[in-house]
C-alpha positions in Angstrom: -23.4 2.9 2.2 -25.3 -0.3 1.0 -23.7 -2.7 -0.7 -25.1 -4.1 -3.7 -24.8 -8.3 -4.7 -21.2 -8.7 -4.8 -20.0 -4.9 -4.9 -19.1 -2.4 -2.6 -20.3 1.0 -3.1 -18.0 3.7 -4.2 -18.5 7.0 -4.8 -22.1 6.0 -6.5 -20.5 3.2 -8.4 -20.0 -0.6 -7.7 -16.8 -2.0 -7.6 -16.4 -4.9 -9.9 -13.8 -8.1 -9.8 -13.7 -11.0 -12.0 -16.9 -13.8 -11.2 -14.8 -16.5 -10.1 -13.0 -14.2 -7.6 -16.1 -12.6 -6.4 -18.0 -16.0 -5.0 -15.6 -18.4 -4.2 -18.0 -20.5 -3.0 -20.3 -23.1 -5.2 -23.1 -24.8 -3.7 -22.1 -28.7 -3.2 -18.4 -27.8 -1.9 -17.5 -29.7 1.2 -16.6 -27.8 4.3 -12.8 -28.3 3.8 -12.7 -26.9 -0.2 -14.7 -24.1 1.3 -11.7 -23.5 3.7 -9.3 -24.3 1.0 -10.9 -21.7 -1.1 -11.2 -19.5 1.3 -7.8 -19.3 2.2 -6.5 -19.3 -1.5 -9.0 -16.1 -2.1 -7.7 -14.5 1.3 -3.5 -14.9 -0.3 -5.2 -13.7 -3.6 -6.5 -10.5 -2.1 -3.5 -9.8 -0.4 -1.5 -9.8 -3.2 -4.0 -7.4 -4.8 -3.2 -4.5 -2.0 0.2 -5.1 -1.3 3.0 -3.7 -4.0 6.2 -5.4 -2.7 6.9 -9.3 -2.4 8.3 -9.2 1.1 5.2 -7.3 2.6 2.6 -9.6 1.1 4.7 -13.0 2.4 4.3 -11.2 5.9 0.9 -11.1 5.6 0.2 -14.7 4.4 2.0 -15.7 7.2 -0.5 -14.0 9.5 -2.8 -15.5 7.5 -1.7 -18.8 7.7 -1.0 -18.2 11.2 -5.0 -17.1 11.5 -5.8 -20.0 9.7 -3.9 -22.8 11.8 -4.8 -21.5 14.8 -8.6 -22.4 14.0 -8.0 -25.7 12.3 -8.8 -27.9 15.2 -12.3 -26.3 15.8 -16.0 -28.4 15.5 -17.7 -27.8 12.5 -20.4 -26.0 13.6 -17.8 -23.8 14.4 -15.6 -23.7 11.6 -18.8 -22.9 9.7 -19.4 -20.1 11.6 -15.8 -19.0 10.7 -16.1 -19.5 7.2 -18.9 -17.2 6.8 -17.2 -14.9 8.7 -14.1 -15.2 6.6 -15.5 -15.1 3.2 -17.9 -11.4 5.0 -14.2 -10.3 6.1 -12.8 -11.1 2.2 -15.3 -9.1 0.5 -15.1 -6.2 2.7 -11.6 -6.4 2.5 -11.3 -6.8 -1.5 -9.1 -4.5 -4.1 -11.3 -2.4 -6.6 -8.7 -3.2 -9.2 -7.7 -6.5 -8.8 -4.4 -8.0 -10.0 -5.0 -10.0 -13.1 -2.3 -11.9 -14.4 -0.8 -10.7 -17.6 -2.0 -13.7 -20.0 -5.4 -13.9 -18.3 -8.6 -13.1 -19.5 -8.4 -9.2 -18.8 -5.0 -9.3 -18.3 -2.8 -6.8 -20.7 -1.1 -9.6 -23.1 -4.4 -11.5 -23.0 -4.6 -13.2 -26.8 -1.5 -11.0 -27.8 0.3 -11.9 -31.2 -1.9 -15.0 -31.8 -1.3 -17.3 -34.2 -3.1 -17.6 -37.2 -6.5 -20.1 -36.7 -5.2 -23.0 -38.7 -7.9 -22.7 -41.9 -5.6 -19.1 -42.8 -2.7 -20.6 -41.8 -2.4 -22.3 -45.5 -3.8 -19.2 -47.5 -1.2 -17.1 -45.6 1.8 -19.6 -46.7 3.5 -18.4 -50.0 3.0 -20.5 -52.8 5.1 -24.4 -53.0 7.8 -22.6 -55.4 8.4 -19.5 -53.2 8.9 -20.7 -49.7 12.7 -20.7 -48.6 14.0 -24.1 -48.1 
């Protein structure tokens, strides 16, 4: 199947994922927040597939462990291994990411707000009425 900009094609639909999770990558980053990045998005993703804590610290430990092992390589290299990581991330992404709960899309996202502060004084009960 072809994919299509950032999606992967699913049963004749794209799967979508939040902007900032889809390109991790801005132009302008240096090669080492490219790799930091890279490796925050790769624990990210993990956590997306796997239900249970203890699986999901196994796996960032093989990622760490992947990670390490190529720390010491040239640049030219490391680029090389960046594209290939951030190829390997998208193939590898959730079609439902996790969201945090009080992030935008998350379920309690802007739950029980408070009033904006120009009601806040037309909803208070007039001086002689308030409880003291």
């Amino acid at each position: 199947r072809e994919r299509v900009g950032f999606g992967r094609e699913i049963m004749g639909g794209t799967v979508s994922m939040p902007a900032c999770r889809a390109a991790p990558f801005k132009e302008g980053l240096t090669h080492k927040q490219q790799v930091l990045r890279l490796y925050r998005q790769s624990m990210r993703t993990a956590r997306d597939w796997m239900i249970d804590y203890d699986p999901w610290v196994a796996q960032c430990e093989k990622l760490k462990a992947e990670f390490k092992a190529n720390q010491h390589k040239s640049l030219a290299e490391g680029r090389i291994l960046v594209k290939k990581g951030l190829a390997r991330l998208l193939e590898n992404r959730h079609p439902d990411p996790m969201i945090p709960l009080y992030m935008p899309g998350g379920t309690t996202y802007q739950r029980n707000l408070p009033p904006p502060p120009e009601l806040e004084h037309d909803m208070m009960p007039p001086p002689h009425q308030r409880i003291r």
